[in-house]
N, C-alpha and C positions, 0 to 999 in steps of 0.2 A: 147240155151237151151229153150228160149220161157217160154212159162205163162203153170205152171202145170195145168192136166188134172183135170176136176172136176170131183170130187168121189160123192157127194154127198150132195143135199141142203133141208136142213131145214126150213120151215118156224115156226119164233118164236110165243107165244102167248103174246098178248100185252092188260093186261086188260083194258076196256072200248073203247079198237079199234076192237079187234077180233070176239064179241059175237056180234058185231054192222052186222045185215044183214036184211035190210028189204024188198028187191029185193030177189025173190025164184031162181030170175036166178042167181044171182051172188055166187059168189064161200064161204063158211063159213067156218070157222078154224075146221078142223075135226083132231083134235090130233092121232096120230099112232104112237107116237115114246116117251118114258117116261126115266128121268133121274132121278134115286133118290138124292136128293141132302140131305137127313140127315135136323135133329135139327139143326145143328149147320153152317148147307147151308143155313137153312132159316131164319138163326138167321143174317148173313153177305148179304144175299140179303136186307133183312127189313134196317139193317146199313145204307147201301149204296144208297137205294134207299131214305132213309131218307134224306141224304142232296140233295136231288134233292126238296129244300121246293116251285116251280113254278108246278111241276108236282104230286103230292101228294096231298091226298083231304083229307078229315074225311071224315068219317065212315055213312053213308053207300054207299059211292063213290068206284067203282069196282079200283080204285086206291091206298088205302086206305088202311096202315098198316093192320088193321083186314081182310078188304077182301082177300087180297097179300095173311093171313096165311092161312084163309079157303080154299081159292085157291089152295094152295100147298096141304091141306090135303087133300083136295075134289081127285086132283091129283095123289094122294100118293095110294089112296084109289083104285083109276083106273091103277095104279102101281104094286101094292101088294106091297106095302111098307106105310112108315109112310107120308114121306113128297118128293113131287117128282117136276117135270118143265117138262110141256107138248111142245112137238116140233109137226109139221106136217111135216113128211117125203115128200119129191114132187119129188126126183130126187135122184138113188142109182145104183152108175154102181157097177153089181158085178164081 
């Protein structure tokens, strides 16, 4: 049977690693691909992300429960929804 074929790769957005580009050659997270994940998606991301207390910063750290929700609205907004999670499509066989 072997390793299925790959349909398709995402790259995710990781705040305070993705927006980092100070080289104009190097490649920058350019979002094309939006998931809405609702109130209640960004209510169990912030959960979840909360027990991670090594990688979570205050505010106004791009890490940072409040940044996290702006983020998602900012998102939501380039969506046409309320609250969304940016991906960058790189690879989609159709």
């Amino acid at each position: 049977e072997g390793v299925p074929e790959l349909k398709e790769l995402l790259y995710m957005e990781v705040p305070s690693s993705t927006e980092w580009s100070f080289d104009s050659s190097s490649h920058r997270f350019t979002p094309n691909y939006f998931v809405e994940i609702g109130k209640e998606g960004l209510k169990l991301k912030v959960q979840a992300l909360s027990a991670y207390n090594g990688v979570m910063r205050s505010y106004p750290h791009p890490r940072s429960i409040e940044a996290l929700e702006g983020l998602a609205v900012y998102r939501g907004v380039q969506a046409g929804c309320n609250y969304a999670e940016a991906f960058e499509c790189v690879f989609r066989r159709i």
